[in-house]
N, C-alpha and C positions, 0 to 999 in steps of 0.2 A: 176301339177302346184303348187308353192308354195304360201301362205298362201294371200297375197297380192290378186293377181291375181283371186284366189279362191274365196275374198270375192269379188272383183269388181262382177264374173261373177255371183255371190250367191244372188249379191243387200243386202251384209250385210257387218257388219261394223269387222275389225280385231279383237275388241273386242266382238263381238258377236261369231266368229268362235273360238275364245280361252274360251269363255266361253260352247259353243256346244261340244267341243273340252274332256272339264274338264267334264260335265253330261255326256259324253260316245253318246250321238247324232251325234255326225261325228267320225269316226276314220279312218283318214288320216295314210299311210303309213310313217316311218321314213325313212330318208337319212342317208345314212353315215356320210357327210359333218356333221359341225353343233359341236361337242364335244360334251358338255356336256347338250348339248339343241341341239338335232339334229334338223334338218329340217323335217321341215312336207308336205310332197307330197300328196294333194288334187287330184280329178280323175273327172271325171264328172260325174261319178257314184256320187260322193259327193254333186254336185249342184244339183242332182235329189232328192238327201234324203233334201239336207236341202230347197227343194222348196219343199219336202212334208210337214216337221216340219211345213213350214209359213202356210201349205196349215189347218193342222190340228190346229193350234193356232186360225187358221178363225173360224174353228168349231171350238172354245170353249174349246180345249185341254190344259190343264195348262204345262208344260215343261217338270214337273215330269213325269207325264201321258204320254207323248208323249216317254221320254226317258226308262221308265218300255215297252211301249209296243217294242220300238225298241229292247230292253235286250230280250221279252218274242221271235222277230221274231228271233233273231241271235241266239238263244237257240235252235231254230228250234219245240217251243210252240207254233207259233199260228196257229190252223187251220180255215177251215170257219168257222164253226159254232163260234169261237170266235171274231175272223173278224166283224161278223155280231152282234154280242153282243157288243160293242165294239161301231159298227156305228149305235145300235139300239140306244145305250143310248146317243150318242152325237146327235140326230136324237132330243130325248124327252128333251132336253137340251134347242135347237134352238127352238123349237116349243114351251116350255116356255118363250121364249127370243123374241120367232114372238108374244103372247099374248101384253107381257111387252111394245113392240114398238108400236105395235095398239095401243093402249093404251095411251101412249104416243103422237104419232101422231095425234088421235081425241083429246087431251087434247089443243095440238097445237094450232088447227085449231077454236077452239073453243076459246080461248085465242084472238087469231086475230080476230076474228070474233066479238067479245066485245071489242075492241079496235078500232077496226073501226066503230064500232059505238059511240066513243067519250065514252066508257064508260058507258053505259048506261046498267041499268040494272043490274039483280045481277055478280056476279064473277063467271066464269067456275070454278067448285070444283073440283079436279081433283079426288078425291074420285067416282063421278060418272062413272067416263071411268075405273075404273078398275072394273077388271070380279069378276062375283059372286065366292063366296066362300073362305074358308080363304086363306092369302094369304104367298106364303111364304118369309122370310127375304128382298130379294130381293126388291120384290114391297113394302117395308114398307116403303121407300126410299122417299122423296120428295123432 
């Protein structure tokens, strides 16, 4: 399937698959057709990788990260034990990120909850709903 079509069925934009395209994250066969910009012949193998890319960007994988680890599997680099290194640390990522929204979400709730009562009373600090101990960059954030 050429590029078009690819994205429709990818749910990405033809700018996005020339940009996947350029980080080495899809590599689509060329056409003859085309001259001096041949055509690029998508596969459905390709909609499978690039619904994993969306899949890892969920977890928290920045592009670069996603495109090193695809270089490490086409190299025929990764084994389990790295696999698992890999979803250990995207694992310790999100579970920072699950603190950060609790956190967040009791801040919420708390906020409404003074609100609805016309105000009254002092201000939810949102200093309190964050977890003990220091914290990093991230949560400094207000």
């Amino acid at each position: 399937m050429l590029i078009s079509e690819f994205a429709r069925a990818a749910g990405l934009s033809r700018d996005t698959v020339r940009f996947y395209v350029r980080l080495g994250l899809l590599q689509p066969q060329l056409a003859q057709k085309g001259g001096r910009h041949p055509y690029q012949i998508f596969t459905a193998g390709d909609v499978q990788t690039a619904q994993i890319i969306r899949v890892a960007q969920s977890l928290g994988m920045s592009l670069r990260e996603i495109a090193g680890i695809a270089k490490e599997r086409r190299d025929g680099r990764i084994t389990r034990e790295r696999s698992v290194k890999i979803l250990r640390g995207q694992l310790a990522i999100l579970q920072m990120k699950s603190v950060d929204l609790s956190a967040l979400i009791a801040y919420v709730r708390a906020k409404i909850d003074w609100l609805e009562k016309d105000e009254t009373g002092s201000v939810a600090d949102f200093d309190q709903f964050l977890a003990v101990g220091p914290s990093p960059p991230s949560r400094q954030r207000r």
